[in-house]
N, C-alpha and C positions, 0 to 999 in steps of 0.2 A: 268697138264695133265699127265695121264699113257698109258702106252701102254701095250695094253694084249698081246703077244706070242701068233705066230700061222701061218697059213696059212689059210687067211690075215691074217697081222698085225691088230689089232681093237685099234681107238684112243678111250680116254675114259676123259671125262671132269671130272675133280673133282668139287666138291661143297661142301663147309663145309655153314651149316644155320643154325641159331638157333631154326628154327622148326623144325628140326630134331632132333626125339630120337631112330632113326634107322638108319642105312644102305640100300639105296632105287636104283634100277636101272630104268634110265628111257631112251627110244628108240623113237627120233623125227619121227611121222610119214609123216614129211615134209621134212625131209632131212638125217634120218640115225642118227644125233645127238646122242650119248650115252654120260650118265650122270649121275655119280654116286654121290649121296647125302649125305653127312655122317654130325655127330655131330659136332659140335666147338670145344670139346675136343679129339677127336674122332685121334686114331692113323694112318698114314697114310697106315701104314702096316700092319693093322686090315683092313683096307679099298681095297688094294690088296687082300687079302685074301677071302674075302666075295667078289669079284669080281674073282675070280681063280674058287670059288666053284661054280657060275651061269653062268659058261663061256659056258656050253652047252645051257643054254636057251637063252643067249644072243646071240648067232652064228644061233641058227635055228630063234631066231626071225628078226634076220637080213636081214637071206638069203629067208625069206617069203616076204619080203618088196620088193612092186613094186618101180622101177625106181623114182626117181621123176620129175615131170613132171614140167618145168617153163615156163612161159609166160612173151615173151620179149614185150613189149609192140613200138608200131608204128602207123603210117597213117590207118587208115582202121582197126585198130584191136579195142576189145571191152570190156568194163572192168565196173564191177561191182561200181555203186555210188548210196547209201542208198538202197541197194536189185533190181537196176533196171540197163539194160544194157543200155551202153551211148556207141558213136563208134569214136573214138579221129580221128578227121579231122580237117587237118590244117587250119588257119581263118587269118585275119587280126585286128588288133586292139592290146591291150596292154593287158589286164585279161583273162585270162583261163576261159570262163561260158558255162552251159548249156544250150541248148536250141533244142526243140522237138526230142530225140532221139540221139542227138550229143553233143558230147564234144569238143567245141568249141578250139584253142590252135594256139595260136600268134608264132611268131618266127619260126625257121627253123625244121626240122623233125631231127635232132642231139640232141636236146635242150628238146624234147617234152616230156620224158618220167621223166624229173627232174621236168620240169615246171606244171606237171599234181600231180607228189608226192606233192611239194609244195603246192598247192591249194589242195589237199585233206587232207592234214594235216593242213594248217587252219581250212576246213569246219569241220571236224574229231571233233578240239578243242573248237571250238563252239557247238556245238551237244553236244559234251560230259559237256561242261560245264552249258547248260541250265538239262541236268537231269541230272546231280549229283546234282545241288542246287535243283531241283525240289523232288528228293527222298530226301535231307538232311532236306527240309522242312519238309514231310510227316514222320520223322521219331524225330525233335525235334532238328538236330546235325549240325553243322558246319563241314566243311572241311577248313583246311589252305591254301592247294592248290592242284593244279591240271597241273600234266605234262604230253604231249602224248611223247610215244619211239616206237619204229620200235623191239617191245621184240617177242621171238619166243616161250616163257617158258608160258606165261600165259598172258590172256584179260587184267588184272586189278590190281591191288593192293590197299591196303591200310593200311598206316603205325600207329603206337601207336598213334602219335600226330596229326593224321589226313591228312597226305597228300596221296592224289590220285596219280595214274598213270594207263595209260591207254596203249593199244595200239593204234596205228592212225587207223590202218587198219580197225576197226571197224566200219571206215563211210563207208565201201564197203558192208558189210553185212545188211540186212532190219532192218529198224529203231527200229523195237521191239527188237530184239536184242541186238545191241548197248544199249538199254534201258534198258534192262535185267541185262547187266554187269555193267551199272552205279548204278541199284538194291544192286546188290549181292555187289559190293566194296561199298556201302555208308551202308549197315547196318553193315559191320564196324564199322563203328563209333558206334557202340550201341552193338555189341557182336564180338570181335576181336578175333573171333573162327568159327570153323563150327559146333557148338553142336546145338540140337533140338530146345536150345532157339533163337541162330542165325535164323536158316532156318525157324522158324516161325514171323523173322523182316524180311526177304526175301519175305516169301510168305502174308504178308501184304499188302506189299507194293509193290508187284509185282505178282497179282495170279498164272497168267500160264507162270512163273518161267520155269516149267521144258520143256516144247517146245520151249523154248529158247535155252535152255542149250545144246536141243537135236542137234539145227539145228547147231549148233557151235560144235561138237565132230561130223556133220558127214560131215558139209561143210569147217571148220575154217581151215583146213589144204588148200585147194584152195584160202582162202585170201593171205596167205602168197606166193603162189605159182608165184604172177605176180611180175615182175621184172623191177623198174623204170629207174633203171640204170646198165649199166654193170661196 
């Protein structure tokens, strides 16, 4: 981590990636996060530097950032599962299910907002795992494996030798969605790049790709926004 001088003080995450053949600033529109991306060989003092000189774009685009807004989750509050509201009201019984309009939730109202993460992070890796196998068919390719994480940087990935990862979050947003980013990381497996030949194994096998992509830059910052635990 560095820290830029000033009033405020700005924290600033280093990242060294091997996709990196620049110097990149990037500014969470979900929590203020700044993150500077540099090369694997890349000097750490070349990297301040090239952060000293964007220190005015970085501070006006700061100080344009709304608040962020979180959602603690409780009895009577309401939370997005597969694009539809459900409204988490305490039940009796042992499993977290849904039923007409409610999110059904055992146990005590302390407990509830762990016990609702947990079940949606099962359903999350179910879902994600019937269409990644379903686009790895349509596209010829195997994957190794498949992990969900709580990431804040990006939907998806997909590594050289084939392994997935997902955000869970994704079983909150409508199912085409979620479908979308199992798309976009399984043609991976077939162009482990984003050149013209990639985005046209994307849009094969996924036509209206980019009203996907849309609803996720204008809504994907509100998935992250609910909060299961403090």
């Amino acid at each position: 981590m560095a820290i830029l001088p000033g009033s405020p003080p700005v924290e600033v995450h280093l990242k060294r990636s091997a996709r990196a053949r620049r110097f990149s600033l990037r500014v969470s529109r979900l929590d203020g996060k700044v993150t500077l991306s540099m090369p694997v060989r890349a000097r750490e003092g070349e990297a301040l530097a090239f952060l000293k000189g964007n220190e005015d774009w970085l501070r006006q685009t700061l100080s344009a950032m709304p608040g962020p807004t979180v959602q603690a989750i409780g009895p009577g509050t309401a939370i997005q599962v597969e694009g539809d509201p459900l409204v988490l009201t305490p039940a009796s019984g042992r499993g977290v299910r849904a039923e007409g309009g409610l999110l059904l939730v055992p146990g005590s109202p302390e407990t509830m907002g762990p016990r609702v993460a947990a079940w949606l992070k099962v359903l999350a890796r179910d879902r994600l795992a019937t269409a990644s196998t379903h686009y790895a068919g349509l596209v010829g390719r195997r994957y190794t494996s498949l992990a969900i994480r709580d990431t804040r940087s990006r939907w998806g990935s997909c590594s050289p030798d084939g392994r997935l990862m997902y955000s869970w979050r994704l079983i909150m947003a409508p199912p085409a969605v979620l479908d979308y980013v199992a798309a976009h990381e399984v043609a991976h497996l077939v162009e482990l790049n984003h050149s013209p030949a990639y985005w046209r194994v994307v849009t094969g096998i996924c036509p209206d790709w980019k009203d996907h992509r849309a609803w996720l830059k204008t809504h994907g910052n509100t998935l992250h926004r609910v909060r299961f635990q403090d």
